[in-house]
C-alpha positions as YAML, in Angstrom:
chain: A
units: angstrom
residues:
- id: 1
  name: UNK
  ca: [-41.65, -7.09, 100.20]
- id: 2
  name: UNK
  ca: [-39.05, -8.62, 98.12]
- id: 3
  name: UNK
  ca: [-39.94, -10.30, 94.25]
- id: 4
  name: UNK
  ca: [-37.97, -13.57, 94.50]
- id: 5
  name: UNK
  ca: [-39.19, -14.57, 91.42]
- id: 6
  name: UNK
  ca: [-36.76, -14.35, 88.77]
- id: 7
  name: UNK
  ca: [-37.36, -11.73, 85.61]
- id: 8
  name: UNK
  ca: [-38.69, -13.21, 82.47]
- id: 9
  name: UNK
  ca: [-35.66, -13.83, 80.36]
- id: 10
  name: UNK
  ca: [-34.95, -12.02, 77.25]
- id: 11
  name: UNK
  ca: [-35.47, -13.21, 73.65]
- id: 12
  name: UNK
  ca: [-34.01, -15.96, 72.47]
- id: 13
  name: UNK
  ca: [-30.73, -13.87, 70.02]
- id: 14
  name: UNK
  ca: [-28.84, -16.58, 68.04]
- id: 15
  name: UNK
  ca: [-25.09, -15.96, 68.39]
- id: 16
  name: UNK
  ca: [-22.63, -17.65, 65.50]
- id: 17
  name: UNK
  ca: [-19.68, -18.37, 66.88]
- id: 18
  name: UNK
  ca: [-16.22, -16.62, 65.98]
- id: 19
  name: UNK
  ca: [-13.48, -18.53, 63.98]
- id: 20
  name: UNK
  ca: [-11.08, -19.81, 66.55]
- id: 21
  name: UNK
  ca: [-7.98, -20.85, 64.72]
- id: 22
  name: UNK
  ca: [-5.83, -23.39, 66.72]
- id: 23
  name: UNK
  ca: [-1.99, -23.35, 66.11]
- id: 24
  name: UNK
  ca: [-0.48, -26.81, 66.43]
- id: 25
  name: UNK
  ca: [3.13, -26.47, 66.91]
- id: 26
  name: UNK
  ca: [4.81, -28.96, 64.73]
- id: 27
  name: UNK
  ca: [6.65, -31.98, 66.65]
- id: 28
  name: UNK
  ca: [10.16, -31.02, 68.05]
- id: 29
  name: UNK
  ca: [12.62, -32.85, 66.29]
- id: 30
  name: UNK
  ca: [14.95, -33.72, 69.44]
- id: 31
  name: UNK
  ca: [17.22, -35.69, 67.10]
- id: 32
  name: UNK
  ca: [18.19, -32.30, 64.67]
- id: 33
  name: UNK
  ca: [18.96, -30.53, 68.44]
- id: 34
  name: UNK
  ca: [20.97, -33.60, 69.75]
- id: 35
  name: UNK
  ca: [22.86, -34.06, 66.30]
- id: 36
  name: UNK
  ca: [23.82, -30.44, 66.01]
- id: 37
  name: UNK
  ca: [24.88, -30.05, 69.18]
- id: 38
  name: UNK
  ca: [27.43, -32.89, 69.26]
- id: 39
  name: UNK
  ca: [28.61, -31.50, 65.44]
- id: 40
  name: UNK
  ca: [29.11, -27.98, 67.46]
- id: 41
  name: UNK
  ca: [31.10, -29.66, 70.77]
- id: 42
  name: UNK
  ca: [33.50, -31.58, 67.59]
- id: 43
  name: UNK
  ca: [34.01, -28.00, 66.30]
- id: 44
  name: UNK
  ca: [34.66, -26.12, 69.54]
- id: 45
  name: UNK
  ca: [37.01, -29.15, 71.01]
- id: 46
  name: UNK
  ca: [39.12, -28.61, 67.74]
- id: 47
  name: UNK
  ca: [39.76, -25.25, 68.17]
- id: 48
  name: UNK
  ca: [39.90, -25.58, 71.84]
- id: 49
  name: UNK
  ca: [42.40, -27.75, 71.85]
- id: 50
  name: UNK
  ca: [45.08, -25.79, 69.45]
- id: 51
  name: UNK
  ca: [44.20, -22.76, 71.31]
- id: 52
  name: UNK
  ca: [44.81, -24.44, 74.68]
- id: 53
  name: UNK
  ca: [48.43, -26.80, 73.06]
- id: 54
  name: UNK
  ca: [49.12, -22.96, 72.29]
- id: 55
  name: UNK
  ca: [48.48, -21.47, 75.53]
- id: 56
  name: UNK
  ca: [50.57, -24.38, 77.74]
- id: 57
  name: UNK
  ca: [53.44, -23.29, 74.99]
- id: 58
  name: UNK
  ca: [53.41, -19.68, 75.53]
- id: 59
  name: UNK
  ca: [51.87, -18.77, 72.75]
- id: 60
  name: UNK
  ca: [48.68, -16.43, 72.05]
- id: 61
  name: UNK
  ca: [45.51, -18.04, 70.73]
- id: 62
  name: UNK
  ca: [45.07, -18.01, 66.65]
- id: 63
  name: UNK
  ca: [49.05, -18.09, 66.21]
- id: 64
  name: UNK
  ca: [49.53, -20.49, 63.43]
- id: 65
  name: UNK
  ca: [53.53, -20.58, 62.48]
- id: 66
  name: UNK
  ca: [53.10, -23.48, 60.23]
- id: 67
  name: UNK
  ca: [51.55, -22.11, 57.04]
- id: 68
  name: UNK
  ca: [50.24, -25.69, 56.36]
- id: 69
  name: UNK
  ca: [47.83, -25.62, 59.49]
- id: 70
  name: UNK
  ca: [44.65, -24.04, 58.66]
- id: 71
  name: UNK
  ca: [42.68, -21.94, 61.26]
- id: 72
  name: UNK
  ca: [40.20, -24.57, 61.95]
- id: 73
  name: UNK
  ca: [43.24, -27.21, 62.97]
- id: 74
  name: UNK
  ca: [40.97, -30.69, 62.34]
- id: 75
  name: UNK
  ca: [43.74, -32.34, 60.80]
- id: 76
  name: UNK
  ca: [46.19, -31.48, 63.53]
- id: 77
  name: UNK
  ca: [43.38, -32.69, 66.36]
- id: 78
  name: UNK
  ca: [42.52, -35.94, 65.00]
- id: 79
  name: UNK
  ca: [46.61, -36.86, 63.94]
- id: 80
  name: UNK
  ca: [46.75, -37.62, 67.76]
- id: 81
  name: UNK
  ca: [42.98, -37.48, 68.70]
- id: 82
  name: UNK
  ca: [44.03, -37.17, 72.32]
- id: 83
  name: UNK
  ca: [44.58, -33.74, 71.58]
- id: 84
  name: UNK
  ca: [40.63, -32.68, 71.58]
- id: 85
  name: UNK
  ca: [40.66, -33.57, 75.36]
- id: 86
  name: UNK
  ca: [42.37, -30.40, 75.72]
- id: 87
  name: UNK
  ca: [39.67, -28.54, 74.15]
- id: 88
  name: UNK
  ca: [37.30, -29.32, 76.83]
- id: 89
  name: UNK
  ca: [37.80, -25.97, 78.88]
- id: 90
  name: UNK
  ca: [37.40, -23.93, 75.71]
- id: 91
  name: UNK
  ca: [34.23, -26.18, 74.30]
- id: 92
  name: UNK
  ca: [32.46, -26.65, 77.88]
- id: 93
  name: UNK
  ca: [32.65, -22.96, 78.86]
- id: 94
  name: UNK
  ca: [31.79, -21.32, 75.32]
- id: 95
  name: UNK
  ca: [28.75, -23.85, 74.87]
- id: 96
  name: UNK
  ca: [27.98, -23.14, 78.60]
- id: 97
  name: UNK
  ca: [27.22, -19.43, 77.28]
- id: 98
  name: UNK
  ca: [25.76, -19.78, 74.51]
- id: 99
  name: UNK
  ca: [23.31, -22.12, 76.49]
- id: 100
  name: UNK
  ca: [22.90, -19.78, 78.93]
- id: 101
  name: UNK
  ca: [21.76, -17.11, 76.91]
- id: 102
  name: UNK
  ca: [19.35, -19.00, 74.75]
- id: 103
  name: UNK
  ca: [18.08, -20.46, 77.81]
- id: 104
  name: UNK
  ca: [17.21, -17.06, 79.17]
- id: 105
  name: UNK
  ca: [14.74, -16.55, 76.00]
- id: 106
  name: UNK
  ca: [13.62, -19.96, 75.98]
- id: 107
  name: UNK
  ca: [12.20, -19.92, 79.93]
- id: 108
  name: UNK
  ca: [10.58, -16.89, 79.59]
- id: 109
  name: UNK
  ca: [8.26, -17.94, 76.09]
- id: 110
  name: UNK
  ca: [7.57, -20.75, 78.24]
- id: 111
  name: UNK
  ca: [6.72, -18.53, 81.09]
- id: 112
  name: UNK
  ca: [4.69, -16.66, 78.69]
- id: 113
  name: UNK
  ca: [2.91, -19.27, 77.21]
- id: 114
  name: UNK
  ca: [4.90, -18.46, 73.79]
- id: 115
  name: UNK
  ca: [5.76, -21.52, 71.78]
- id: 116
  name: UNK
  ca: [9.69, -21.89, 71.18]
- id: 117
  name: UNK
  ca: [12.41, -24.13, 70.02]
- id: 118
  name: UNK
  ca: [14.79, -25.18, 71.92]
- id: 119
  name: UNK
  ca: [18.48, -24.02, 70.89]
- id: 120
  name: UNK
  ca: [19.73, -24.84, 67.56]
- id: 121
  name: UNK
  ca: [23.47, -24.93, 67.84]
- id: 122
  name: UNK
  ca: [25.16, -24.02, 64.28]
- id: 123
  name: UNK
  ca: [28.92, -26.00, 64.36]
- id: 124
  name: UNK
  ca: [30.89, -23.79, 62.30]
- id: 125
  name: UNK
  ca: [34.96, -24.55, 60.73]
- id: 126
  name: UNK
  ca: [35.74, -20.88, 62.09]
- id: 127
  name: UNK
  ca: [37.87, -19.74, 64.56]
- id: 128
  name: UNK
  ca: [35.82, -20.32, 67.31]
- id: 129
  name: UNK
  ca: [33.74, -23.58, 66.28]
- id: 130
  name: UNK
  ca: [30.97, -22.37, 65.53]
- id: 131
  name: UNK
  ca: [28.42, -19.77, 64.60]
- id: 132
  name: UNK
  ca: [26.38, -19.36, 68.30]
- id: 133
  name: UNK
  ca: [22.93, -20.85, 68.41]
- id: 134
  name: UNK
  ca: [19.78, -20.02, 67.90]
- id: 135
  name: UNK
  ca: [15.68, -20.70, 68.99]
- id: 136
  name: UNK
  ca: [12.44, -20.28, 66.90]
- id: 137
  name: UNK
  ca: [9.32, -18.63, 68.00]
- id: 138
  name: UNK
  ca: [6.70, -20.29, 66.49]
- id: 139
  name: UNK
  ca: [3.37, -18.72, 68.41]
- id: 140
  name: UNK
  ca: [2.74, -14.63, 68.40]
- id: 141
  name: UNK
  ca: [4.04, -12.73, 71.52]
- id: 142
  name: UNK
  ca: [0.88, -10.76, 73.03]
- id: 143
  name: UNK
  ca: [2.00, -8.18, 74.98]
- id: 144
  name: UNK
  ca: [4.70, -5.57, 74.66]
- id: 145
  name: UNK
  ca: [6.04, -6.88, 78.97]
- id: 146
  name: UNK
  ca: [6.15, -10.09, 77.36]
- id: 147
  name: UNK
  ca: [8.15, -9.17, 74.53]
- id: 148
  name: UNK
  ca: [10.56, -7.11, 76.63]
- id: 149
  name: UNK
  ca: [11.01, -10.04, 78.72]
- id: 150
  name: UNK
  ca: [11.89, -12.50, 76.56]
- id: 151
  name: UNK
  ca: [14.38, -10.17, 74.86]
- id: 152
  name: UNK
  ca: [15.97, -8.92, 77.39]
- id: 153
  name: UNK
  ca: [16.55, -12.14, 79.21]
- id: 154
  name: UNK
  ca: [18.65, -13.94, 76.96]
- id: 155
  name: UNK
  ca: [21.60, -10.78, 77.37]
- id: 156
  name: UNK
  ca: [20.71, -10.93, 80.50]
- id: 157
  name: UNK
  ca: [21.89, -14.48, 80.99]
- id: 158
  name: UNK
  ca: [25.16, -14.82, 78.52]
- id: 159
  name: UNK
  ca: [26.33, -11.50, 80.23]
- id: 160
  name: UNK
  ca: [26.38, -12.91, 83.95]
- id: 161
  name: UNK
  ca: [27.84, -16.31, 82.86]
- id: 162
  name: UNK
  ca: [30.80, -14.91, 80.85]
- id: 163
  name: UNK
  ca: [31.60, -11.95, 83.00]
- id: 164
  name: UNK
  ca: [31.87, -14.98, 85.75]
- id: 165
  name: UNK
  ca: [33.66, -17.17, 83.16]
- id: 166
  name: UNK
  ca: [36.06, -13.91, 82.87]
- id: 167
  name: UNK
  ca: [36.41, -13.29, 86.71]
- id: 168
  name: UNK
  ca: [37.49, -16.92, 87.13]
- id: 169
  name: UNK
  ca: [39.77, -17.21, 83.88]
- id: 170
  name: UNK
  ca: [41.79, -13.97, 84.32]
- id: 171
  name: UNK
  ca: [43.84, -14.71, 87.11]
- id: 172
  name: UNK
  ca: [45.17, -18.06, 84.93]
- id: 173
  name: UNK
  ca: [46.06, -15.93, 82.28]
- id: 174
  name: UNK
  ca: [49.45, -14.30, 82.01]
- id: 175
  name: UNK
  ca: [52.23, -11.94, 80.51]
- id: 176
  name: UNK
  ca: [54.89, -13.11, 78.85]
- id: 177
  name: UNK
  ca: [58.44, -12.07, 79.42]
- id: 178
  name: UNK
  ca: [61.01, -11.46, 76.89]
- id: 179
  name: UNK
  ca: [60.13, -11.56, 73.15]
- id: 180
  name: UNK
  ca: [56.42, -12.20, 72.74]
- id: 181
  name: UNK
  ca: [55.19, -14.71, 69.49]
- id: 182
  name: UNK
  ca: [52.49, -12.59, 67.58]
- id: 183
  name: UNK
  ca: [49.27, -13.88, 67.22]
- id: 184
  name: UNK
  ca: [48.52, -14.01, 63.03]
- id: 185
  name: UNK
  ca: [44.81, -11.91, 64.46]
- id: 186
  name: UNK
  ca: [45.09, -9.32, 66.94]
- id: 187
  name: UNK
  ca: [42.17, -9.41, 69.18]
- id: 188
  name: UNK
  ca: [40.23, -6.35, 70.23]
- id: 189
  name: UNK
  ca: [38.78, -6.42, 73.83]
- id: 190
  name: UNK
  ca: [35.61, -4.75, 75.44]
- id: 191
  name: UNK
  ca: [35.46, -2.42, 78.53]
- id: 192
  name: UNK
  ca: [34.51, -4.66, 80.17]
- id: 193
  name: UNK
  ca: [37.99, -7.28, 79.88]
- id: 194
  name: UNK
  ca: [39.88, -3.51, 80.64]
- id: 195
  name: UNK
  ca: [37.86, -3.08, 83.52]
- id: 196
  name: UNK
  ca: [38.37, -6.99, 85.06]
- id: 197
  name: UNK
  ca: [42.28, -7.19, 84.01]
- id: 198
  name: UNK
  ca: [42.67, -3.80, 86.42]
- id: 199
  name: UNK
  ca: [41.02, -5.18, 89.22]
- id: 200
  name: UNK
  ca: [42.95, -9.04, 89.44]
- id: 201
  name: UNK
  ca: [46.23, -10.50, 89.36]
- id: 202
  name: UNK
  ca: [46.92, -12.75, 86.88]
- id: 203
  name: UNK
  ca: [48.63, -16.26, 87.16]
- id: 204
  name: UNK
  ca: [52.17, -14.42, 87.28]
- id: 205
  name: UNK
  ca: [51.49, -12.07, 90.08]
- id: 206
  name: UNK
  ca: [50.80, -9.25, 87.92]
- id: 207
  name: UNK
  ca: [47.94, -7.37, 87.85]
- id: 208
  name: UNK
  ca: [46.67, -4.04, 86.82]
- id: 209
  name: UNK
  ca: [47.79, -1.58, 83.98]
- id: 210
  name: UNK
  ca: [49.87, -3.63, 81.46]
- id: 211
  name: UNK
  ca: [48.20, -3.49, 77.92]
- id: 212
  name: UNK
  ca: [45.65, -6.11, 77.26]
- id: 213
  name: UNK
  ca: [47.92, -7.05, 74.07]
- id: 214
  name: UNK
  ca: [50.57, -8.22, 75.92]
- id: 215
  name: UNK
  ca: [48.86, -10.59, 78.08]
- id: 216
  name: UNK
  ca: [48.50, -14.29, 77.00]
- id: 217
  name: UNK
  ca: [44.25, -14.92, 78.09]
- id: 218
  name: UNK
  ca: [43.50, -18.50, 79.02]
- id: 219
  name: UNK
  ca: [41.16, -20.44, 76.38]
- id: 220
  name: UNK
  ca: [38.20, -19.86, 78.80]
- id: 221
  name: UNK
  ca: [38.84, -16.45, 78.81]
- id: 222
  name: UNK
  ca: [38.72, -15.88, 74.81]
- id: 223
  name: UNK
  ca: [35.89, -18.06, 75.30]
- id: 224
  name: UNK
  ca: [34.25, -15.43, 77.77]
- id: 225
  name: UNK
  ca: [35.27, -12.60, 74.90]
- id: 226
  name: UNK
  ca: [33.63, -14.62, 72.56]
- id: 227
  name: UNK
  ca: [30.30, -14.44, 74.88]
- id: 228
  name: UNK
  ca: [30.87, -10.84, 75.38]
- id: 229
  name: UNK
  ca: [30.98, -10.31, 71.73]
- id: 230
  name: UNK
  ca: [27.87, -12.54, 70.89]
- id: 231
  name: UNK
  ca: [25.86, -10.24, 73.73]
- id: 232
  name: UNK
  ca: [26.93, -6.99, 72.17]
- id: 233
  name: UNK
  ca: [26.05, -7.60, 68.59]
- id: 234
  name: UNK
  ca: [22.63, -9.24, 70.12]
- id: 235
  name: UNK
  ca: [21.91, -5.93, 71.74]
- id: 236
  name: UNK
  ca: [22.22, -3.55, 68.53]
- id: 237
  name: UNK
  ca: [19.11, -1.71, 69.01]
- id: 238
  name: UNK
  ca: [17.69, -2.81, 65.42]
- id: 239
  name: UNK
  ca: [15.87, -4.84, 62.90]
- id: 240
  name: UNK
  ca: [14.86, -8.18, 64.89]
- id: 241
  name: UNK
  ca: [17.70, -9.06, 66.89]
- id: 242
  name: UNK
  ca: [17.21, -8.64, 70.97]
- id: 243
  name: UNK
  ca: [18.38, -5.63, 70.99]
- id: 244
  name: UNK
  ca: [15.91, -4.90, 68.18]
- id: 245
  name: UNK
  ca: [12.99, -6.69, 70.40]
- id: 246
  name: UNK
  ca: [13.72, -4.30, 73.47]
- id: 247
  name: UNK
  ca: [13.30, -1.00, 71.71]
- id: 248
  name: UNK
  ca: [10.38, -2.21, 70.10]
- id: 249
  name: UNK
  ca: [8.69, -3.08, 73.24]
- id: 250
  name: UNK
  ca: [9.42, 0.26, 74.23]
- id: 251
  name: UNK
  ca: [8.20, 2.29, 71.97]
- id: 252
  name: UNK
  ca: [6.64, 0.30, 68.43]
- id: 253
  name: UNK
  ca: [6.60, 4.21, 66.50]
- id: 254
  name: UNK
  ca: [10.70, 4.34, 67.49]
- id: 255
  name: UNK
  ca: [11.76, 0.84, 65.84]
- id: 256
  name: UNK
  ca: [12.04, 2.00, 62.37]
- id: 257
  name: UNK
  ca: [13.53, 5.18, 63.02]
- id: 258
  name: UNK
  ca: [16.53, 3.43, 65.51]
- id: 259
  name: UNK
  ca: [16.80, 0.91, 63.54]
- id: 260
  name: UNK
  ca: [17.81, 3.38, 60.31]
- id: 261
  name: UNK
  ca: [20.26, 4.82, 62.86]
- id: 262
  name: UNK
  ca: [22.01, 1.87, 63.62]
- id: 263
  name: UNK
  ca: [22.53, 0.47, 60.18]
- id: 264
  name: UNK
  ca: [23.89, 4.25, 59.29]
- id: 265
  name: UNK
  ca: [26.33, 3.84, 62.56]
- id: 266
  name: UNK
  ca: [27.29, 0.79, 61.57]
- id: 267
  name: UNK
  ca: [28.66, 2.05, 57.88]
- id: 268
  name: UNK
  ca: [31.27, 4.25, 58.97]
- id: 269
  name: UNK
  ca: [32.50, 1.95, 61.48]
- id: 270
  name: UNK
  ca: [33.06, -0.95, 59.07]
- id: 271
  name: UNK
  ca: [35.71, 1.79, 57.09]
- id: 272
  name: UNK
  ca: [37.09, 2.73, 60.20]
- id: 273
  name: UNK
  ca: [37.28, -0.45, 62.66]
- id: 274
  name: UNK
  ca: [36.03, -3.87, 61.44]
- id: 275
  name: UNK
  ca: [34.53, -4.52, 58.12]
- id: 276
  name: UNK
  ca: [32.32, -7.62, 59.37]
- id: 277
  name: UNK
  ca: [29.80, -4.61, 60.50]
- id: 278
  name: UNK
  ca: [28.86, -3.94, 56.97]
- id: 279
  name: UNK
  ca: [27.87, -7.51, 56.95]
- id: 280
  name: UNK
  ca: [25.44, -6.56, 60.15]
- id: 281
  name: UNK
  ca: [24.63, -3.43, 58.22]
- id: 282
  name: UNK
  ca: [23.30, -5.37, 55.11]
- id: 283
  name: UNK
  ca: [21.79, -8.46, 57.49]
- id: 284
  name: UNK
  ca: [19.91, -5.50, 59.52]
- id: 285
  name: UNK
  ca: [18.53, -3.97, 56.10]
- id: 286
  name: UNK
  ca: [17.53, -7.78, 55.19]
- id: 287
  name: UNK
  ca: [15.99, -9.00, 57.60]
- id: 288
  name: UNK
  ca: [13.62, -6.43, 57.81]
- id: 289
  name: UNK
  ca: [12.62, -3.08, 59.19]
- id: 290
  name: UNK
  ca: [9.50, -3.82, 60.23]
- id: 291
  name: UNK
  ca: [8.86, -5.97, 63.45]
- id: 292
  name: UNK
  ca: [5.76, -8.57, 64.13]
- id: 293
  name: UNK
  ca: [3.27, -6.46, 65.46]
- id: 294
  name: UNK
  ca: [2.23, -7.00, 69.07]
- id: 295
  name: UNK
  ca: [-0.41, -5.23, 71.19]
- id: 296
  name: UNK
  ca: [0.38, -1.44, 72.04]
- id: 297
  name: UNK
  ca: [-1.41, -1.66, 75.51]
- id: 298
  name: UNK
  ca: [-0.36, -1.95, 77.72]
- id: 299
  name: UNK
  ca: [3.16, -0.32, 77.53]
- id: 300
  name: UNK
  ca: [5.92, -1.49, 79.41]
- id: 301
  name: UNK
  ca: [6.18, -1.44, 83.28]
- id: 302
  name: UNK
  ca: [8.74, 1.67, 84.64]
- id: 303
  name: UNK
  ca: [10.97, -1.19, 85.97]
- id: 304
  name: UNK
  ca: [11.49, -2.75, 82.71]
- id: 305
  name: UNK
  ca: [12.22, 0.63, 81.80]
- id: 306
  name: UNK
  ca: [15.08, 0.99, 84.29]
- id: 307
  name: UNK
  ca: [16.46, -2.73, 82.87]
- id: 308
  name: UNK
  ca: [16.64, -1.36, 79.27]
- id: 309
  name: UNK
  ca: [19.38, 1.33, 80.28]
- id: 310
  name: UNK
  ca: [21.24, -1.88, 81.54]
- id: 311
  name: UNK
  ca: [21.21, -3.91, 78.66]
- id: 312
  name: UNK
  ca: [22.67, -0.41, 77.28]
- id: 313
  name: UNK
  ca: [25.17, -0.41, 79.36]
- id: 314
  name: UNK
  ca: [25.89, -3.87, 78.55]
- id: 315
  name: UNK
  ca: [26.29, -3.63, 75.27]
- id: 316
  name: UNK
  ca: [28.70, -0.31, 75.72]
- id: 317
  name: UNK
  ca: [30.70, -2.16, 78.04]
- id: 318
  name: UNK
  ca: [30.85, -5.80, 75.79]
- id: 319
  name: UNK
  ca: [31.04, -3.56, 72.40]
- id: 320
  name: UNK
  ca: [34.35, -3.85, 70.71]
- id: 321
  name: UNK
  ca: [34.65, -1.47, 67.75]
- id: 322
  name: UNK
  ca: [37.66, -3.10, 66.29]
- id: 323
  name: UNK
  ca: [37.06, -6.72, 67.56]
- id: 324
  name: UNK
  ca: [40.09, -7.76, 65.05]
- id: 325
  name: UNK
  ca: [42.87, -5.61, 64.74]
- id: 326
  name: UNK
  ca: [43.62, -4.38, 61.32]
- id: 327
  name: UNK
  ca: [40.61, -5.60, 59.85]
- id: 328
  name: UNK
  ca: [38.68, -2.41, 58.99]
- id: 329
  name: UNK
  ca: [37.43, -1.74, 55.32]
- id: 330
  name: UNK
  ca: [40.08, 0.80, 54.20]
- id: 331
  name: UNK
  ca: [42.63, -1.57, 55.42]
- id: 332
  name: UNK
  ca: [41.28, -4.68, 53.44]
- id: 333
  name: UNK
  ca: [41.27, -2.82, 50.44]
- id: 334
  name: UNK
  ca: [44.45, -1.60, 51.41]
- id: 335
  name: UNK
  ca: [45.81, -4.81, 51.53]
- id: 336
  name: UNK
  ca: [43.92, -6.22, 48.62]
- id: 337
  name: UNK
  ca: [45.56, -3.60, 46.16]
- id: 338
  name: UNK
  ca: [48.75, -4.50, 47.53]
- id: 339
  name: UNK
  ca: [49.56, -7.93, 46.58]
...
């Protein structure tokens, strides 16, 4: 015989509720994105469109032979402001990375339910136009998978676009016969630009083994170096940059210690090679050893494991040591103590 009547409840316990804080994500300001964004395509058509009037005159980008010109050529662009339309290629493709990459971050704190920005380009009077771009998290990340994910995937992103960019540019780029005009900076390339230049011809018929210096590259291809660049120095394995993100979603108790590491590589190779890494060096120490903390368990899938010895070998194959020739720390004082 069965008791279908219910059991007497239990006695009345009065429960007070927990403090539930509610994050309200302040409004987007579209019009800061929008203006910023047209600042950086004015920036990158600028230099786009000396380094492409240089390229169509057989001459290697960042050659300047009129000491009046500066590096960031405004003047010269808007004398006959026809001139930026031949930035396009240069502006469309570098932006397209940059994009790309932040994109990659963006959709997967949206996946995640992780508040973010969207990209903040930074329109710079450098050589290239500009500075990259950037997004804000504004909500904590709450799991170490989600953290890896959203690291990872911005590399991840820039990486496929400008190898493609490279693939496609490389055959339009050439070697030039006879007596070559220097460039006033050298360019340093990846493994990765070795590696592609091997495998294709180039708009002359030539392919294969000649020396990367001697080769004229299309703007979209310096362009694809610049992406390159921007995904190696991303993936330094320290401090808060992605690179920083990915270790620390593998292991929390390793991020300090790998982080030391890289800021103590980094020294000697801003003697040796380029002196901009001591810059990295000091922004590293800045901006912080420690990293927001984010739940420990659970740990990181095997798979994602497997993906972080990619973006490894993405960064050894889009690392340039030297990525300006004749630009390392012994050399600049070198140079300073001898004017």
């Amino acid at each position: 015989m069965s008791d279908l009547n219910p059991p007497l409840p239990a006695p009345a316990t009065e429960y007070l509720p927990a403090d539930v804080y509610v994050i309200r994500p302040p409004n987007p300001r579209y019009w800061l994105h929008i203006l910023l964004f047209v600042a950086t395509i004015f920036t990158t058509l600028v230099v786009g469109a000396k380094m492409e009037f240089d390229f169509l005159n057989n001459a290697p980008p960042f050659v300047h032979g009129d000491e009046t010109l500066p590096l960031f050529p405004v003047g010269w662009a808007l004398h006959e402001p026809s001139r930026l339309l031949l930035g396009i290629p240069f502006s469309a493709t570098l932006l397209l990375i940059l994009l790309a990459h932040e994109m990659g971050h963006y959709l997967y704190c949206r996946y995640y339910g992780v508040y973010a920005t969207l990209p903040f380009f930074i329109p710079a009077p450098t050589l290239i136009g500009t500075l990259g771009a950037v997004i804000r998290i504004r909500s904590p990340i709450r799991s170490r998978c989600a953290l890896f994910d959203i690291g990872i995937a911005g590399p991840i992103a820039g990486f496929v676009v400008a190898l493609t960019v490279l693939v496609i540019a490389m055959p339009h780029s050439h070697l030039m016969p006879g007596v070559m005009t220097n460039s006033d900076i050298e360019m340093g390339y990846p493994l990765i630009f070795r590696m592609v230049a091997a495998m294709l011809p180039r708009a002359n018929g030539q392919g294969g083994a000649s020396s990367l210096q001697d080769i004229y590259f299309h703007p979209t291809a310096v362009a694809a170096w610049v992406g390159m660049f921007a995904t190696a120095l991303n993936l330094l394995p320290g401090g808060q940059l992605d690179g920083g993100h990915i270790v620390f979603a593998l292991s929390p108790r390793a991020h300090r210690i790998v982080s030391r590491l890289t800021i103590l590589a980094l020294i000697p190779m801003a003697f040796y090679f380029w002196a901009g890494w001591l810059l990295w060096a000091i922004l590293l120490r800045i901006s912080g050893m420690r990293h927001p903390m984010v739940e420990e368990w659970p740990g990181v899938t095997p798979g994602r494991r497997w993906l972080a010895g990619l973006a490894l070998v993405m960064m050894v194959v889009t690392l340039t040591p030297a990525p300006f020739a004749h630009s390392s720390l012994l050399q600049v004082v070198r140079a300073l103590r001898g004017q």
